[in-house]
C-alpha positions as CSV (number, residue, x, y, z in Angstrom):
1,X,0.0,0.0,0.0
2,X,1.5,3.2,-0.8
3,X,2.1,5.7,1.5
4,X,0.6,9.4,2.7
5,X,3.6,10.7,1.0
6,X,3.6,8.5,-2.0
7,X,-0.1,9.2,-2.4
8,X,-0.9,13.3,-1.9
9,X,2.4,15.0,-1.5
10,X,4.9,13.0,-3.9
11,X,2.4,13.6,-7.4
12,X,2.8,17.1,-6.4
13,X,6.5,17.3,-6.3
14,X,6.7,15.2,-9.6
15,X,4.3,17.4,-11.2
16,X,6.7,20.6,-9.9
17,X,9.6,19.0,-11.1
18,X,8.3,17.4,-14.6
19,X,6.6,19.8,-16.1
20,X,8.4,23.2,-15.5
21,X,8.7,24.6,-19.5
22,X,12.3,23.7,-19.3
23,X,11.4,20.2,-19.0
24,X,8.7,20.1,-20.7
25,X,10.4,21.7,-23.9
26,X,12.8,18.7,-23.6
27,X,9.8,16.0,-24.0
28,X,8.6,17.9,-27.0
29,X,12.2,17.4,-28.8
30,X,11.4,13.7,-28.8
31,X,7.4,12.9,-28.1
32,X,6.2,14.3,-31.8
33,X,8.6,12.1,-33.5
34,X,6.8,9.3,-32.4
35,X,4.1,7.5,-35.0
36,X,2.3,4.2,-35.9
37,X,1.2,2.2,-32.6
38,X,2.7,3.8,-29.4
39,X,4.6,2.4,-26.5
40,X,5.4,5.0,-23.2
41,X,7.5,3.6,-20.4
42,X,6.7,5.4,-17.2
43,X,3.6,7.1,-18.6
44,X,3.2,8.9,-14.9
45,X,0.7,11.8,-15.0
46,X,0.5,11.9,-18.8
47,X,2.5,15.2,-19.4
48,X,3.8,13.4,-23.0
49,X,0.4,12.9,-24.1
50,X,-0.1,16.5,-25.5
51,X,2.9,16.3,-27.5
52,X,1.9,13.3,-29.7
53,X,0.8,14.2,-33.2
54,X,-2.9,12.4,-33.9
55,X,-2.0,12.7,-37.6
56,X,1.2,10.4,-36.8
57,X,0.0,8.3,-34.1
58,X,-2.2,5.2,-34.4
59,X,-2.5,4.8,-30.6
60,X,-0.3,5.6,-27.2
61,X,-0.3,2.7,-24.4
62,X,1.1,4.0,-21.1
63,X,2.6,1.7,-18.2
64,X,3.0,2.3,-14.6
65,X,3.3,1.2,-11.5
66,X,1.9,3.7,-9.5
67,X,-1.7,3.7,-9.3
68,X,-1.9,7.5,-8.1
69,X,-0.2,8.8,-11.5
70,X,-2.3,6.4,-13.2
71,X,-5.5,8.2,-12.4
72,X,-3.9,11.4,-13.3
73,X,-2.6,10.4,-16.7
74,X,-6.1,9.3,-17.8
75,X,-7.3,12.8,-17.1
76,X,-4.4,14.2,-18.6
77,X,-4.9,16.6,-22.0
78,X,-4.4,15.3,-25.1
79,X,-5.9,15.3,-28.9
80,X,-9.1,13.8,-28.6
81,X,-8.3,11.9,-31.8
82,X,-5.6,9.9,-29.6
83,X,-6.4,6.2,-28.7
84,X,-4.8,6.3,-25.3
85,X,-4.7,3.0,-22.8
86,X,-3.0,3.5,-19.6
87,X,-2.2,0.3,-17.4
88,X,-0.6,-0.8,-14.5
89,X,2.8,-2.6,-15.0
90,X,6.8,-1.9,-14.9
91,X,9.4,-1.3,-17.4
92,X,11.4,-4.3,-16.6
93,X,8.5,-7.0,-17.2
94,X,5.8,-5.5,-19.6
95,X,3.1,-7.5,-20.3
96,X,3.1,-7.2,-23.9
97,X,4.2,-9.6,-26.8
98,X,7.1,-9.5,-28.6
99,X,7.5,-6.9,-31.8
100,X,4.1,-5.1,-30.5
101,X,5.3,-1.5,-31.2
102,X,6.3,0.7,-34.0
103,X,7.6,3.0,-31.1
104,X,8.8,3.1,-27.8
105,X,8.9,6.3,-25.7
106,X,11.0,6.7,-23.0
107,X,11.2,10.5,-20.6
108,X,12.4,10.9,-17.6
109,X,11.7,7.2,-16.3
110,X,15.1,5.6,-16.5
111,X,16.0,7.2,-13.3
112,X,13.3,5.6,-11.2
113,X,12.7,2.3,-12.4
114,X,14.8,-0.3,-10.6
115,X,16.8,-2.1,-12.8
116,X,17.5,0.3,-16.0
117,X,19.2,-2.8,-18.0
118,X,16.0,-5.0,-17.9
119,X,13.8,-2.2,-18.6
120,X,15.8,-1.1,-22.0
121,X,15.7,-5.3,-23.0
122,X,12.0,-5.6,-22.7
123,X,11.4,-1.9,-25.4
124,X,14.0,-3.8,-27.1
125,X,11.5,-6.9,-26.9
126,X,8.2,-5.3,-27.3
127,X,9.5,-2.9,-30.6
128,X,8.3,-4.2,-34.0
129,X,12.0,-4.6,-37.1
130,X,12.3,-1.1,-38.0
131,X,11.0,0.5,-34.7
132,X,11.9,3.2,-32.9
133,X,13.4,3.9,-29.4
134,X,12.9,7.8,-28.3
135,X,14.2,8.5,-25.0
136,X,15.1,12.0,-23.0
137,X,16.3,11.1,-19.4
138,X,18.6,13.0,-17.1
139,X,21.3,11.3,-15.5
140,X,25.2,11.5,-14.9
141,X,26.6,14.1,-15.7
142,X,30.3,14.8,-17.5
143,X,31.7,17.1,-15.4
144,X,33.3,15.6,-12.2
145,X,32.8,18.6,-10.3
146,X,29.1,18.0,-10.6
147,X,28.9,14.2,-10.8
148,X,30.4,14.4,-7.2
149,X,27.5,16.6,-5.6
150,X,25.3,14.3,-7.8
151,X,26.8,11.3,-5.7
152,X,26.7,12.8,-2.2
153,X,22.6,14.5,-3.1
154,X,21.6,11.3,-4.4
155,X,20.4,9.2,-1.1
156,X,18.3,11.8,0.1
157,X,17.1,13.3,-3.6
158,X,15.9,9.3,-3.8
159,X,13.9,9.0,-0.6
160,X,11.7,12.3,-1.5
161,X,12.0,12.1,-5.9
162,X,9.9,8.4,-5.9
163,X,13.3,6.7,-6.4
164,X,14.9,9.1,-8.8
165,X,18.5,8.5,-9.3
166,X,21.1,11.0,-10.5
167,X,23.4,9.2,-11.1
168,X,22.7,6.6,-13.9
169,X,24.2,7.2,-17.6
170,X,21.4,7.4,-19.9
171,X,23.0,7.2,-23.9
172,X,25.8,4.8,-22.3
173,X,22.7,2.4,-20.9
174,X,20.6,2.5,-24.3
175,X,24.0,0.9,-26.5
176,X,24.3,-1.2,-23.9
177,X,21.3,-2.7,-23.9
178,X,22.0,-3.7,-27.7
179,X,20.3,-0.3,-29.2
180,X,22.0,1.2,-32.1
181,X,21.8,5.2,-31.2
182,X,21.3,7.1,-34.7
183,X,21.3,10.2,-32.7
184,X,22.1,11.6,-29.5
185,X,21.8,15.4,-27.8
186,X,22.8,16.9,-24.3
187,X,22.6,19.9,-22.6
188,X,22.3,21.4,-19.2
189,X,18.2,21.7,-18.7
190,X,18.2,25.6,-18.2
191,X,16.3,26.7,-15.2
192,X,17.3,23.4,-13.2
193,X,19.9,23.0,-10.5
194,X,22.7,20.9,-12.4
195,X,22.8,18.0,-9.8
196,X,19.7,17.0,-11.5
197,X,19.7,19.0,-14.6
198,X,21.9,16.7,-17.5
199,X,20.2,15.5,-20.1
200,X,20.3,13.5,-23.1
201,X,17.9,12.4,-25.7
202,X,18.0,10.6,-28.8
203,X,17.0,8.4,-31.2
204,X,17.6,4.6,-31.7
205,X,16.9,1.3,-33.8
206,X,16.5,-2.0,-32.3
């Protein structure tokens, strides 16, 4: 059962946090690209869903754990020609088949899901020959001086963020897990304290 905090005062912060126009200018170099039948990993309160083109999109399926952000994301705006399922599961076990999608979208949920390896095999899994990975996370960043206050913020940021890490390489974690990165972008998020403000998005092939 989730907790008082989990369940009225952590949406709030994630809802702060997430969609500030910085952020939220970030999803929207990735979310539009998206087309044919739609996977989002970490759909949370939906803030990616008025960002997809209808003319593009066949439909959007969202996954989370969380049954609070759930709720939220089906309330969420979005182009009322959008076919949008939201249901409960994780990243690293989603109860889809194999080659299901033409698209898997990933924002800001590599951070918080627990194992970031398992979660990157099973889009890997779930995308259709010829699909497409989008992602924009924000993880480790390249400068030491700031990848060392990102180590010593990191066990407190994750007891009030819902698990967020700061830590985690994002483009490094996508080869990794077998993804063949066509293109890749980073930058500072401006407006956002640079413990948590590195990010980097991207595009990749199966």
């Amino acid at each position: 059962m989730a907790s008082l905090y989990d369940r009225y005062i952590l949406p709030k912060f994630l809802k702060c946090a997430c969609s500030s126009s910085p952020v939220m200018k970030q999803r929207a170099k990735v979310v539009p690209k998206a087309q044919g039948r739609v996977l989002e990993l970490g759909i949370g309160m939906g803030l990616n869903l008025s960002l997809y083109d209808a003319d593009k999109v066949e439909s959007v399926t969202g996954v989370d754990p969380a049954a609070e952000l759930r709720t939220i994301a089906e309330a969420a705006p979005r182009d009322p020609r959008l076919a949008v399922k939201v249901e409960d599961g994780t990243a690293e076990a989603l109860p889809f088949d194999a080659a299901s999608f033409d698209c898997v979208v990933c924002t800001f949920t590599l951070c918080s899901v627990h194992t970031p390896a398992a979660a990157l095999g099973e889009a890997r899994r779930v995308l259709k020959p010829g699909g497409r990975f989008l992602y924009c996370e924000h993880g480790l960043a390249p400068d030491p001086d700031v990848a060392k206050w990102q180590r010593r913020i990191e066990p407190v940021w994750k007891a009030i963020a819902g698990g967020c890490h700061l830590t985690r390489p994002v483009t490094a974690a996508v080869e990794a897990a077998g993804f063949k990165v066509e293109r890749r972008d980073s930058m500072y998020i401006p407006g956002t304290p640079r413990f948590a403000g590195w990010s980097e998005w991207g595009e990749a092939a199966p």
